[in-house]
KOLGUSE-176354 format. One line per 3 residues: number of its first residue (from 0); their letters; for each residue y, z, x of N, C-alpha, C. Coordinates in nm, 3 decimals, padded with zeros to 5 digits. Layout:
N
NUM) a) Y/Z/X/Y/Z/X/Y/Z/X ~ ...
% end
This chain:
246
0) xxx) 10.182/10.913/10.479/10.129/10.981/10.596/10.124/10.884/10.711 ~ 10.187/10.929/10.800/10.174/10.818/10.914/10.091/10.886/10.995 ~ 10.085/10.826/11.144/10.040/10.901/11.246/10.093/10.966/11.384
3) xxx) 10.033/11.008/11.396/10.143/11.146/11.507/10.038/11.200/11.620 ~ 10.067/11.238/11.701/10.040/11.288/11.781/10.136/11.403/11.888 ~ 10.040/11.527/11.873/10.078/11.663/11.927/10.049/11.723/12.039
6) xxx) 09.999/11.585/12.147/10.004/11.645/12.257/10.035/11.673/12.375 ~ 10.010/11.815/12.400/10.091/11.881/12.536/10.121/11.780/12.650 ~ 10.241/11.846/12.774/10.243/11.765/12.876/10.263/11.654/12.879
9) xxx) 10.183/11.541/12.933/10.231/11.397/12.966/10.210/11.333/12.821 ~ 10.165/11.358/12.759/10.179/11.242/12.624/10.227/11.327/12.509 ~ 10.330/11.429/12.526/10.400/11.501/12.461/10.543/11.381/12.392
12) xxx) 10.543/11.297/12.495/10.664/11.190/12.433/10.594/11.092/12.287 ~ 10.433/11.087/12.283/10.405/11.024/12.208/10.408/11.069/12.065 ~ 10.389/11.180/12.032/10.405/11.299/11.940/10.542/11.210/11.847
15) xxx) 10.646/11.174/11.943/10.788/11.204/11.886/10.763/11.049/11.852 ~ 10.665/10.941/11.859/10.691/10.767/11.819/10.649/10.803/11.686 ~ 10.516/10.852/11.700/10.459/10.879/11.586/10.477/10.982/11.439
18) xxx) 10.577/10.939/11.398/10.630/11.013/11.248/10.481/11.073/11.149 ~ 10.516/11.192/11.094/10.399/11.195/10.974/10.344/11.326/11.044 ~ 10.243/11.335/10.935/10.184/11.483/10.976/10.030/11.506/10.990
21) xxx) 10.001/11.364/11.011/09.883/11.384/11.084/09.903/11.327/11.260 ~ 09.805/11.360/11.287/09.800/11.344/11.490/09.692/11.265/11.469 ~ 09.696/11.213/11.635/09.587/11.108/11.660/09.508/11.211/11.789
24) xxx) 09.383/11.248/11.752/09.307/11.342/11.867/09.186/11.329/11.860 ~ 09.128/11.340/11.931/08.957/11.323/11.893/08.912/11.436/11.788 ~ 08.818/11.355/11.755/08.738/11.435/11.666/08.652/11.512/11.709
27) xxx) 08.596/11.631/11.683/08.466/11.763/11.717/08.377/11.638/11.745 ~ 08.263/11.702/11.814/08.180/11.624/11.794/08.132/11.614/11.699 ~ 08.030/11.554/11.641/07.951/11.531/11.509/07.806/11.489/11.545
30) xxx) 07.753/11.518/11.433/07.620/11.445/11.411/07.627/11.319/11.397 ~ 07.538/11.269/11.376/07.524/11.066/11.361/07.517/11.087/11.187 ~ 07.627/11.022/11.159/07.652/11.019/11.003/07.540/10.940/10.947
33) xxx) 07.499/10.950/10.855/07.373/10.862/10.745/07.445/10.789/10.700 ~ 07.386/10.636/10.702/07.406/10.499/10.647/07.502/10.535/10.537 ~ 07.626/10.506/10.545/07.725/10.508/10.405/07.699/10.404/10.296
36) xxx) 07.791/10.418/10.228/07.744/10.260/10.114/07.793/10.180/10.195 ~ 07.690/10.041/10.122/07.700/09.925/10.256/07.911/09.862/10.274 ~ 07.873/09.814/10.399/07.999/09.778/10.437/08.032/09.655/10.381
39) xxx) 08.138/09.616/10.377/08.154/09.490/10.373/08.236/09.417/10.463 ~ 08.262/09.305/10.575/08.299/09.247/10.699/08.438/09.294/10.647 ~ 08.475/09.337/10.791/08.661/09.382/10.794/08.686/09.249/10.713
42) xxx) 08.842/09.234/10.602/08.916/09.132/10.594/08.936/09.092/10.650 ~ 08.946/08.985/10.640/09.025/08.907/10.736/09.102/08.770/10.705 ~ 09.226/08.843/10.633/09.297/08.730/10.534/09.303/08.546/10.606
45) xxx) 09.302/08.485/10.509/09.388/08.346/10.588/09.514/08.351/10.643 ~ 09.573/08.333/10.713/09.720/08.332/10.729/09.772/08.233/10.804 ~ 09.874/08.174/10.850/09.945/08.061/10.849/10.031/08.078/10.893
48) xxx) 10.061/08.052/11.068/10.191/08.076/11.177/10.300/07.957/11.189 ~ 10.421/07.995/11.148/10.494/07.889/11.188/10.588/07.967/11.264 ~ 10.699/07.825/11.354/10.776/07.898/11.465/10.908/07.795/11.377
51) xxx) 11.023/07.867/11.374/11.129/07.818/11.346/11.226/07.879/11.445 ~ 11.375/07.780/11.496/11.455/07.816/11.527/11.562/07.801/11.496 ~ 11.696/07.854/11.526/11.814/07.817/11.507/11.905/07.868/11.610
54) xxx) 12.026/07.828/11.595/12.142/07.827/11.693/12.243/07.959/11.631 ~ 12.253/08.092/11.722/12.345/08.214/11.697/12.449/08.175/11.794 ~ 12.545/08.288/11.815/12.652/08.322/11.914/12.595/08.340/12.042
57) xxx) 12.434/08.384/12.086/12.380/08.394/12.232/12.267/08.313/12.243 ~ 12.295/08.173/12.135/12.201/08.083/12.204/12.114/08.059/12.063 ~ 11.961/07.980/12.095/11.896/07.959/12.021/11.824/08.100/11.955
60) xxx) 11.759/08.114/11.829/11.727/08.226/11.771/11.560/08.167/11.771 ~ 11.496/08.261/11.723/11.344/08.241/11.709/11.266/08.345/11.610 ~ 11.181/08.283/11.512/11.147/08.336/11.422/11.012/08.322/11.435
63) xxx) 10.852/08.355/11.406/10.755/08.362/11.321/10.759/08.363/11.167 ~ 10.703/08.245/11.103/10.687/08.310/10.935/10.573/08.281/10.941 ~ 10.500/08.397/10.850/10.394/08.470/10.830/10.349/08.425/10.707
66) xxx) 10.229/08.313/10.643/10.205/08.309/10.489/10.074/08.362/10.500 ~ 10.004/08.452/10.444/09.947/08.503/10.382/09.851/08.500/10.252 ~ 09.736/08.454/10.284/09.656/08.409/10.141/09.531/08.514/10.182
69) xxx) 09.503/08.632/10.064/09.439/08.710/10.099/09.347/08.696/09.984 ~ 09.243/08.758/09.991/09.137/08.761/09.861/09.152/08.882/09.795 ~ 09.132/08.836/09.623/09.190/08.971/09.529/09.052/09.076/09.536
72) xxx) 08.939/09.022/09.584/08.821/09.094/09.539/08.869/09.211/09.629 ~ 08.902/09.160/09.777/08.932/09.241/09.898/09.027/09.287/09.864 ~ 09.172/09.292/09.796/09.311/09.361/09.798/09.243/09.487/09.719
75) xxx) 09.135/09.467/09.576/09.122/09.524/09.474/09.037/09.639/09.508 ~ 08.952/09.598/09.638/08.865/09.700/09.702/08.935/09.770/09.776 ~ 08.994/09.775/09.898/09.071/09.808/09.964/09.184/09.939/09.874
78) xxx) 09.213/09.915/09.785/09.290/10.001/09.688/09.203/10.084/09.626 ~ 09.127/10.081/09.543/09.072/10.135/09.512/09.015/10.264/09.565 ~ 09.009/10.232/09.706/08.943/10.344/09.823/09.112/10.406/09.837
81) xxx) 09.194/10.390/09.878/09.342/10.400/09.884/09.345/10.527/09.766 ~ 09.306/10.493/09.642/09.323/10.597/09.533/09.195/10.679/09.549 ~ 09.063/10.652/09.592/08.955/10.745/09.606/09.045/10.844/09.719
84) xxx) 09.070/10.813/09.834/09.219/10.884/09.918/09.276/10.987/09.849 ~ 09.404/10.933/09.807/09.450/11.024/09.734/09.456/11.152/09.640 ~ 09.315/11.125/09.583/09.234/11.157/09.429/09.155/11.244/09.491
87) xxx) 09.091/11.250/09.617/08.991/11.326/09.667/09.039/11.420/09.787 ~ 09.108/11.362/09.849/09.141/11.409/10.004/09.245/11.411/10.056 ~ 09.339/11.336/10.045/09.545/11.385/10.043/09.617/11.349/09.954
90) xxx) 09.664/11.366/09.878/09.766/11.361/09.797/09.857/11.284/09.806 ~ 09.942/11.295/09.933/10.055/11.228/10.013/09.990/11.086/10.141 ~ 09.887/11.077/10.058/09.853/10.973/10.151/09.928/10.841/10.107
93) xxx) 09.946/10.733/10.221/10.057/10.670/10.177/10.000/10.526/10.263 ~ 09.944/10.395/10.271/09.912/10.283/10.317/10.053/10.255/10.363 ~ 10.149/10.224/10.331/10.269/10.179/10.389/10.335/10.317/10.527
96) xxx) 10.294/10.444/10.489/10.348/10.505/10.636/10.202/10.501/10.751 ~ 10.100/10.479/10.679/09.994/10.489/10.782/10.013/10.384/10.842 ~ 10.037/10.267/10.820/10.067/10.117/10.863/10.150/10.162/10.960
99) xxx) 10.265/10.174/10.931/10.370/10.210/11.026/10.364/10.282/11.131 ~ 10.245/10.424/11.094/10.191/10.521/11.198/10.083/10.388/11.299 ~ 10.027/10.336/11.236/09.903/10.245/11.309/10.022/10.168/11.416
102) xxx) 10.086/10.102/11.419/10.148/10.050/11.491/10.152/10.101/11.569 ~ 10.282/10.192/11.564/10.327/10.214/11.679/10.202/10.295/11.727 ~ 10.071/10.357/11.702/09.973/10.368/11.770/09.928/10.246/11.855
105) xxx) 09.903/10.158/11.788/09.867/10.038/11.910/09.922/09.956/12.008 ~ 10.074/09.950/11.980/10.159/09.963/12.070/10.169/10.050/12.163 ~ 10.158/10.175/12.159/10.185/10.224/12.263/10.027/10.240/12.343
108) xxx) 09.909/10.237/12.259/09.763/10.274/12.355/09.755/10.158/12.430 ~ 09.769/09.991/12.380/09.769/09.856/12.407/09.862/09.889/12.550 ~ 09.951/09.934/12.545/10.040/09.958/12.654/09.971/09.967/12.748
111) xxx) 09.899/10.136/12.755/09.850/10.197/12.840/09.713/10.122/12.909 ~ 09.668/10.075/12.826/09.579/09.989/12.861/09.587/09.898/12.959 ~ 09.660/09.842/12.905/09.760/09.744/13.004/09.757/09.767/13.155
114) xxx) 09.820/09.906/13.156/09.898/09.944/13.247/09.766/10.051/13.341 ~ 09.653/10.010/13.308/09.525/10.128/13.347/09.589/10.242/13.351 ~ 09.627/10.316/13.257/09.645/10.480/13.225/09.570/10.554/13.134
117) xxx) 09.443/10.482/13.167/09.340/10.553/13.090/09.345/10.699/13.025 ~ 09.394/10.823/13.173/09.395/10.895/13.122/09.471/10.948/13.079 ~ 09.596/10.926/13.012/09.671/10.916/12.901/09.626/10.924/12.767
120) xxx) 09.466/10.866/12.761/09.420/10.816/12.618/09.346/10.935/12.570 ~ 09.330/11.020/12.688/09.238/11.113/12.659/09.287/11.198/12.478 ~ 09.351/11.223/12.445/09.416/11.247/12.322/09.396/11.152/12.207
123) xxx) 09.404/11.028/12.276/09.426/10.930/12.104/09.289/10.816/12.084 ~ 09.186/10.859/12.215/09.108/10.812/12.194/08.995/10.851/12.187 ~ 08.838/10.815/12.129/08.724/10.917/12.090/08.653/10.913/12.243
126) xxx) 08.616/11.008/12.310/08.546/11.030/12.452/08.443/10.891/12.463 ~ 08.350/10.851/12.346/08.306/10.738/12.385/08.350/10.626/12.402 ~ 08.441/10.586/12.292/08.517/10.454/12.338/08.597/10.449/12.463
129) xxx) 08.649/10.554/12.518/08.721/10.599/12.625/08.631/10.544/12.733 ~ 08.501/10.594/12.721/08.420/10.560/12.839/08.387/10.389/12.874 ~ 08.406/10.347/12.735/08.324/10.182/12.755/08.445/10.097/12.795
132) xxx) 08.593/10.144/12.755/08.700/10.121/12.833/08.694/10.089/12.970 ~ 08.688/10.183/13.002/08.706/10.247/13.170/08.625/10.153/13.206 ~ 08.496/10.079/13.167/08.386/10.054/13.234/08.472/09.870/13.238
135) xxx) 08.546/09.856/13.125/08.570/09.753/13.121/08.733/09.672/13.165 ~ 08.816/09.743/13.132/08.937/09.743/13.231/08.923/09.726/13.376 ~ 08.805/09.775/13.434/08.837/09.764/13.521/08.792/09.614/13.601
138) xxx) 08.692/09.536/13.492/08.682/09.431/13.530/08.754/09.342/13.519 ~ 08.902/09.337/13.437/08.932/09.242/13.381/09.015/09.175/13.513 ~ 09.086/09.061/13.494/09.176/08.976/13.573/09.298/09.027/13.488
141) xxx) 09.386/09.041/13.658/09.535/09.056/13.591/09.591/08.991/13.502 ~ 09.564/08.893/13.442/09.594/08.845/13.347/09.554/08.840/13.221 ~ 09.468/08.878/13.193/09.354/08.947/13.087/09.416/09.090/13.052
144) xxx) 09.445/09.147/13.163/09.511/09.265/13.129/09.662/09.292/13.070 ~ 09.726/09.182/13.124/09.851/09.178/13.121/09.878/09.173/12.936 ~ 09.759/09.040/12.918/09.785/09.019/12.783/09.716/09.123/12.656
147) xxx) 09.711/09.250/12.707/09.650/09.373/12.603/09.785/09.433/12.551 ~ 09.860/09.379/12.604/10.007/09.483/12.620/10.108/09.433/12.444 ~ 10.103/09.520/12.354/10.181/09.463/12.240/10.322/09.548/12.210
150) xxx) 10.347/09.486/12.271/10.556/09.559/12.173/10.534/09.556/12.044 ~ 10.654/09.602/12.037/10.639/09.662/11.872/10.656/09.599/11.806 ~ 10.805/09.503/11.898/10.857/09.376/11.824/10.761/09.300/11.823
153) xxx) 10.687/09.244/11.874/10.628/09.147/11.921/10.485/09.138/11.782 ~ 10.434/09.247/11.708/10.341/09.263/11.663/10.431/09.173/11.492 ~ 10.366/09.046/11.547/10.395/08.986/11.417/10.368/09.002/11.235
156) xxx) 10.246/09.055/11.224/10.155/09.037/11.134/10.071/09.141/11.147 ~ 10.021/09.240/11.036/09.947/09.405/11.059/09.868/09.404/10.903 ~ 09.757/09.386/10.896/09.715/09.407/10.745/09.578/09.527/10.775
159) xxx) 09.546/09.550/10.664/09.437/09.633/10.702/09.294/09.575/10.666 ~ 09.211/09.618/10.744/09.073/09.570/10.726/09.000/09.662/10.661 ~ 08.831/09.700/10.689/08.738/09.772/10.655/08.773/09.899/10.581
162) xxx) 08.795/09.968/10.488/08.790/10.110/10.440/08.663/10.201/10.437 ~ 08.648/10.284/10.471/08.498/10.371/10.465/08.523/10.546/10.408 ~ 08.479/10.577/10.366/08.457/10.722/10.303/08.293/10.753/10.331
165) xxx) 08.296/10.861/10.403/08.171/10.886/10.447/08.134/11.037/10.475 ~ 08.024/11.065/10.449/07.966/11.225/10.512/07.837/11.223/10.598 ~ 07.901/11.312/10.682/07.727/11.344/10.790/07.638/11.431/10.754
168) xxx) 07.528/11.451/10.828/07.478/11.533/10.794/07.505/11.660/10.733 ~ 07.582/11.700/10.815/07.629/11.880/10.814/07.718/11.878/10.652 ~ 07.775/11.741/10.601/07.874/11.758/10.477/07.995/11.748/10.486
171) xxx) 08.016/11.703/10.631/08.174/11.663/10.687/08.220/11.516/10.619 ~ 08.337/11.529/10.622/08.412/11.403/10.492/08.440/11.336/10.594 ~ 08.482/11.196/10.625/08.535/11.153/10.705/08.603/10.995/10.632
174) xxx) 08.719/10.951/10.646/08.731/10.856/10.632/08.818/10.748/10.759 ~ 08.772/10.682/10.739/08.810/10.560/10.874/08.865/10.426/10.812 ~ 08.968/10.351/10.867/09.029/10.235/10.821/09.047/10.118/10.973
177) xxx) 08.990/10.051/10.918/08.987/09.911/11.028/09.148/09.883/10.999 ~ 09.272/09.853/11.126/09.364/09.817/11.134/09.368/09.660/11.184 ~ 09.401/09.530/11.107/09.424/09.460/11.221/09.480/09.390/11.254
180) xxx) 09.569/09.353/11.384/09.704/09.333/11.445/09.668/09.178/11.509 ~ 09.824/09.091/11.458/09.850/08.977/11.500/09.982/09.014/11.610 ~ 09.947/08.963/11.751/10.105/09.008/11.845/10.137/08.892/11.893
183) xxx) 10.245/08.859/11.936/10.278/08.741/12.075/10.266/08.835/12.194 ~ 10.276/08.759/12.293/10.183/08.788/12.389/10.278/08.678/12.559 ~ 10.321/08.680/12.648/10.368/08.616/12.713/10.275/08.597/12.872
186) xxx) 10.158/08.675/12.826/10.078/08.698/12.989/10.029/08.536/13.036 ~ 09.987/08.472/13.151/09.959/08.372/13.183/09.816/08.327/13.184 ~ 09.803/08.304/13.065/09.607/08.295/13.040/09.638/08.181/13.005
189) xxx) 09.515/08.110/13.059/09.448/07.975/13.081/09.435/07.895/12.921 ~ 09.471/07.811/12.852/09.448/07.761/12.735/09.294/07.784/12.680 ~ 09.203/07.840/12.743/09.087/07.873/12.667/09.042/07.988/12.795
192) xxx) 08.984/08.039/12.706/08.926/08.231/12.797/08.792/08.163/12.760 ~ 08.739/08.277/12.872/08.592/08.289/12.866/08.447/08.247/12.746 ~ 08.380/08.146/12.761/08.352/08.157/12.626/08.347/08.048/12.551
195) xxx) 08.470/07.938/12.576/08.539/07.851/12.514/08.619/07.839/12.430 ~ 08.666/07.954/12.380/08.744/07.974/12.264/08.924/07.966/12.319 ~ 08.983/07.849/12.236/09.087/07.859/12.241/09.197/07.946/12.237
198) xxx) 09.307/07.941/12.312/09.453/08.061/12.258/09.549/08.029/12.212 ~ 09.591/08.033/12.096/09.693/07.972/12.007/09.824/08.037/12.100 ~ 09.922/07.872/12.103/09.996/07.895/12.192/10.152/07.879/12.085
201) xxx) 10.266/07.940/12.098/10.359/07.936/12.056/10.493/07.896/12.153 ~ 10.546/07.799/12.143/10.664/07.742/12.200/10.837/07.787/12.177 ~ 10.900/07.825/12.192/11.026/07.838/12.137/11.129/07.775/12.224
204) xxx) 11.255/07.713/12.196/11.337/07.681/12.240/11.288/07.534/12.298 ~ 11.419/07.438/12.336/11.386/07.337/12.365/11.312/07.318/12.515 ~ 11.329/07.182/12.587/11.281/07.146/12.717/11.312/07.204/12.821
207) xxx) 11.432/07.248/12.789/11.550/07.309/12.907/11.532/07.465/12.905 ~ 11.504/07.552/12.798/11.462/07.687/12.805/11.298/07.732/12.704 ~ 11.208/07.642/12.739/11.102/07.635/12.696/11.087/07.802/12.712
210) xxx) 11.016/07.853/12.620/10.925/07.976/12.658/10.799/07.966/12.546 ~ 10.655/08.006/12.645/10.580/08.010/12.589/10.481/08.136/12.566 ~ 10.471/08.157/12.404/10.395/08.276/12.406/10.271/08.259/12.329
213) xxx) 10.165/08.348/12.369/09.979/08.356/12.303/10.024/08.468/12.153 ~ 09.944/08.381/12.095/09.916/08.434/11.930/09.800/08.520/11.964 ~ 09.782/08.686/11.983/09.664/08.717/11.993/09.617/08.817/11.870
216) xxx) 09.501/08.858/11.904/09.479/08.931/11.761/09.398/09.093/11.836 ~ 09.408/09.169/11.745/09.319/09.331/11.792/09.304/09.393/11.683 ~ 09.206/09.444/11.675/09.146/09.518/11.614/09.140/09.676/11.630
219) xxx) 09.193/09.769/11.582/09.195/09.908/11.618/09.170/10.001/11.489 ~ 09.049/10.071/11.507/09.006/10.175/11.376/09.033/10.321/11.414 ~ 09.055/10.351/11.307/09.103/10.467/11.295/09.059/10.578/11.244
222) xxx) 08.981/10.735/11.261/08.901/10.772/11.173/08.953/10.914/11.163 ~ 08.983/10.988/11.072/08.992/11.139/11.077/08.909/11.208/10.939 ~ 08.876/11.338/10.981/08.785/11.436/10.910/08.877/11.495/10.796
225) xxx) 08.799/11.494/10.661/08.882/11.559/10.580/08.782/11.665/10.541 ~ 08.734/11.747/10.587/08.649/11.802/10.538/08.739/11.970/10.575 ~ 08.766/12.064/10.454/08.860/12.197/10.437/08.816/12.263/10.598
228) xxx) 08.970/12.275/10.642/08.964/12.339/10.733/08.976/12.274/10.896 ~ 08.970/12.142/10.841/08.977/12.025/10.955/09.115/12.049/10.991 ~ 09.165/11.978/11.112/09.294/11.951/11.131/09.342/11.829/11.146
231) xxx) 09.477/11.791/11.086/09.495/11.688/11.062/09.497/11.550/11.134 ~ 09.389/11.495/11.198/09.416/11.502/11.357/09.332/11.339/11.309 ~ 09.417/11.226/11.352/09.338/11.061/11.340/09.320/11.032/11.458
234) xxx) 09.195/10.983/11.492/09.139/10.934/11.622/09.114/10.785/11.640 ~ 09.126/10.674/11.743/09.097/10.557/11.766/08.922/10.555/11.760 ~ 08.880/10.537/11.669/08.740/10.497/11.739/08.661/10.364/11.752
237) xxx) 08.796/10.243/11.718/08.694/10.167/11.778/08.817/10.046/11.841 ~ 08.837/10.003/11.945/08.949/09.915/12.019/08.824/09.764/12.002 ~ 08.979/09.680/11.935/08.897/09.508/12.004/09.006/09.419/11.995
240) xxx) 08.991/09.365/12.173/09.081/09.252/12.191/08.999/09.125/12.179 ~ 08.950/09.031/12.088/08.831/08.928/12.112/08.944/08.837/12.225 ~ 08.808/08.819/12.315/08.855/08.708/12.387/08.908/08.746/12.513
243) xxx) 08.976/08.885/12.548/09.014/08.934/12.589/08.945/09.068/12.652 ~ 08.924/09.140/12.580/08.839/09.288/12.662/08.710/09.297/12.547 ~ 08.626/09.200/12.620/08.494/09.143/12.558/08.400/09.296/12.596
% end
């Protein structure tokens, strides 16, 4: 199951990135769900960036490799909910097309973001996060902004974080999955943002065609209702650029 989106007019082109047969739309409103079983901190694997290059037919080439040291307690949990999924609430649910659906979701909202087209988001994002957006885009420095923006290519590294299965009051099902994204990044931010926190910087090519790009990271959750009669419909409800759209 990936993710999709079905809607009319101006973000009718987004419908067609997003493969699968669920949509990304807000959710009804709801009640304030009761404390689920406790959480445990999104994953957040170790991982390990290297930059390699080599020489093609149009010049030097450029790679990221990606190593990966994750914890089994976390792979073993994370699955487990994956089959509570399946076993309870879709059948055809699938971690490898939702991944694929998550992307190109954050690619293209990261875009918009970018690009202040807020209301574009009105569809793929929940009315509140929408609002704390707005409040905050609009403070940022062009360059802060510039660097929200993730290509598709560009999104090096995608694992998943937090899993939740949950009901509200009323008996509505809901489950939500923390997505979270490693991108390069080419905007012109200062070797440390606000804060003090450093920006891992990536180099390619030699002296003569230096280019330099930011290792950044985001966070984007995802939540839709499975409760009979719902529609198939996954919503953003929670955006984070650390460092970036604080």
């Amino acid at each position: 199951m990936a993710l999709r989106c079905a809607a009319p007019g101006r973000v009718r082109w987004l419908a067609r990135a997003l493969a699968g047969p669920a949509r990304l739309l807000p959710p009804p409103a709801a009640t304030t769900a009761p404390p689920g079983p406790a959480r445990l901190p999104p994953a957040r694997p170790s991982a390990r960036f290297a930059s390699t290059a080599g020489t093609g037919p149009e010049g030097p080439q450029r790679r990221v490799v990606v190593v990966r040291i994750t914890s089994p307690f976390a792979w073993l949990r994370t699955r487990f909910y994956y089959l509570l999924i399946r076993l309870y609430f879709d059948q055809e649910f699938s971690i490898e097309e939702f991944t694929r659906g998550a992307k190109q979701a954050f690619s293209v909202v990261s875009k918009l973001l970018s690009q202040r087209k807020l209301e574009l988001l009105d569809e793929l994002v929940s009315p509140e996060v929408l609002q704390v957006l707005k409040e905050k885009i609009s403070l940022l420095p062009d360059s802060h902004r510039d660097a929200l923006a993730a290509d598709i290519d560009s999104i090096m590294y995608t694992t998943e974080g937090d899993v939740r299965i949950y009901y509200d009051d009323d008996g509505r099902k809901f489950v939500s999955i923390l997505m979270c994204f490693w991108y390069l990044n080419g905007a012109n931010l200062p070797d440390e943002v606000p804060g003090g926190a450093k920006v891992f910087q990536i180099v390619f090519g030699d002296e003569s065609t230096k280019e330099k790009k930011h290792l950044l990271t985001a966070n984007y959750e995802f939540q839709r209702e499975f409760t009979e009669g719902a529609k198939p419909d996954w919503t953003i409800t929670r955006i984070e650029h650390p460092r970036l759209l604080e």
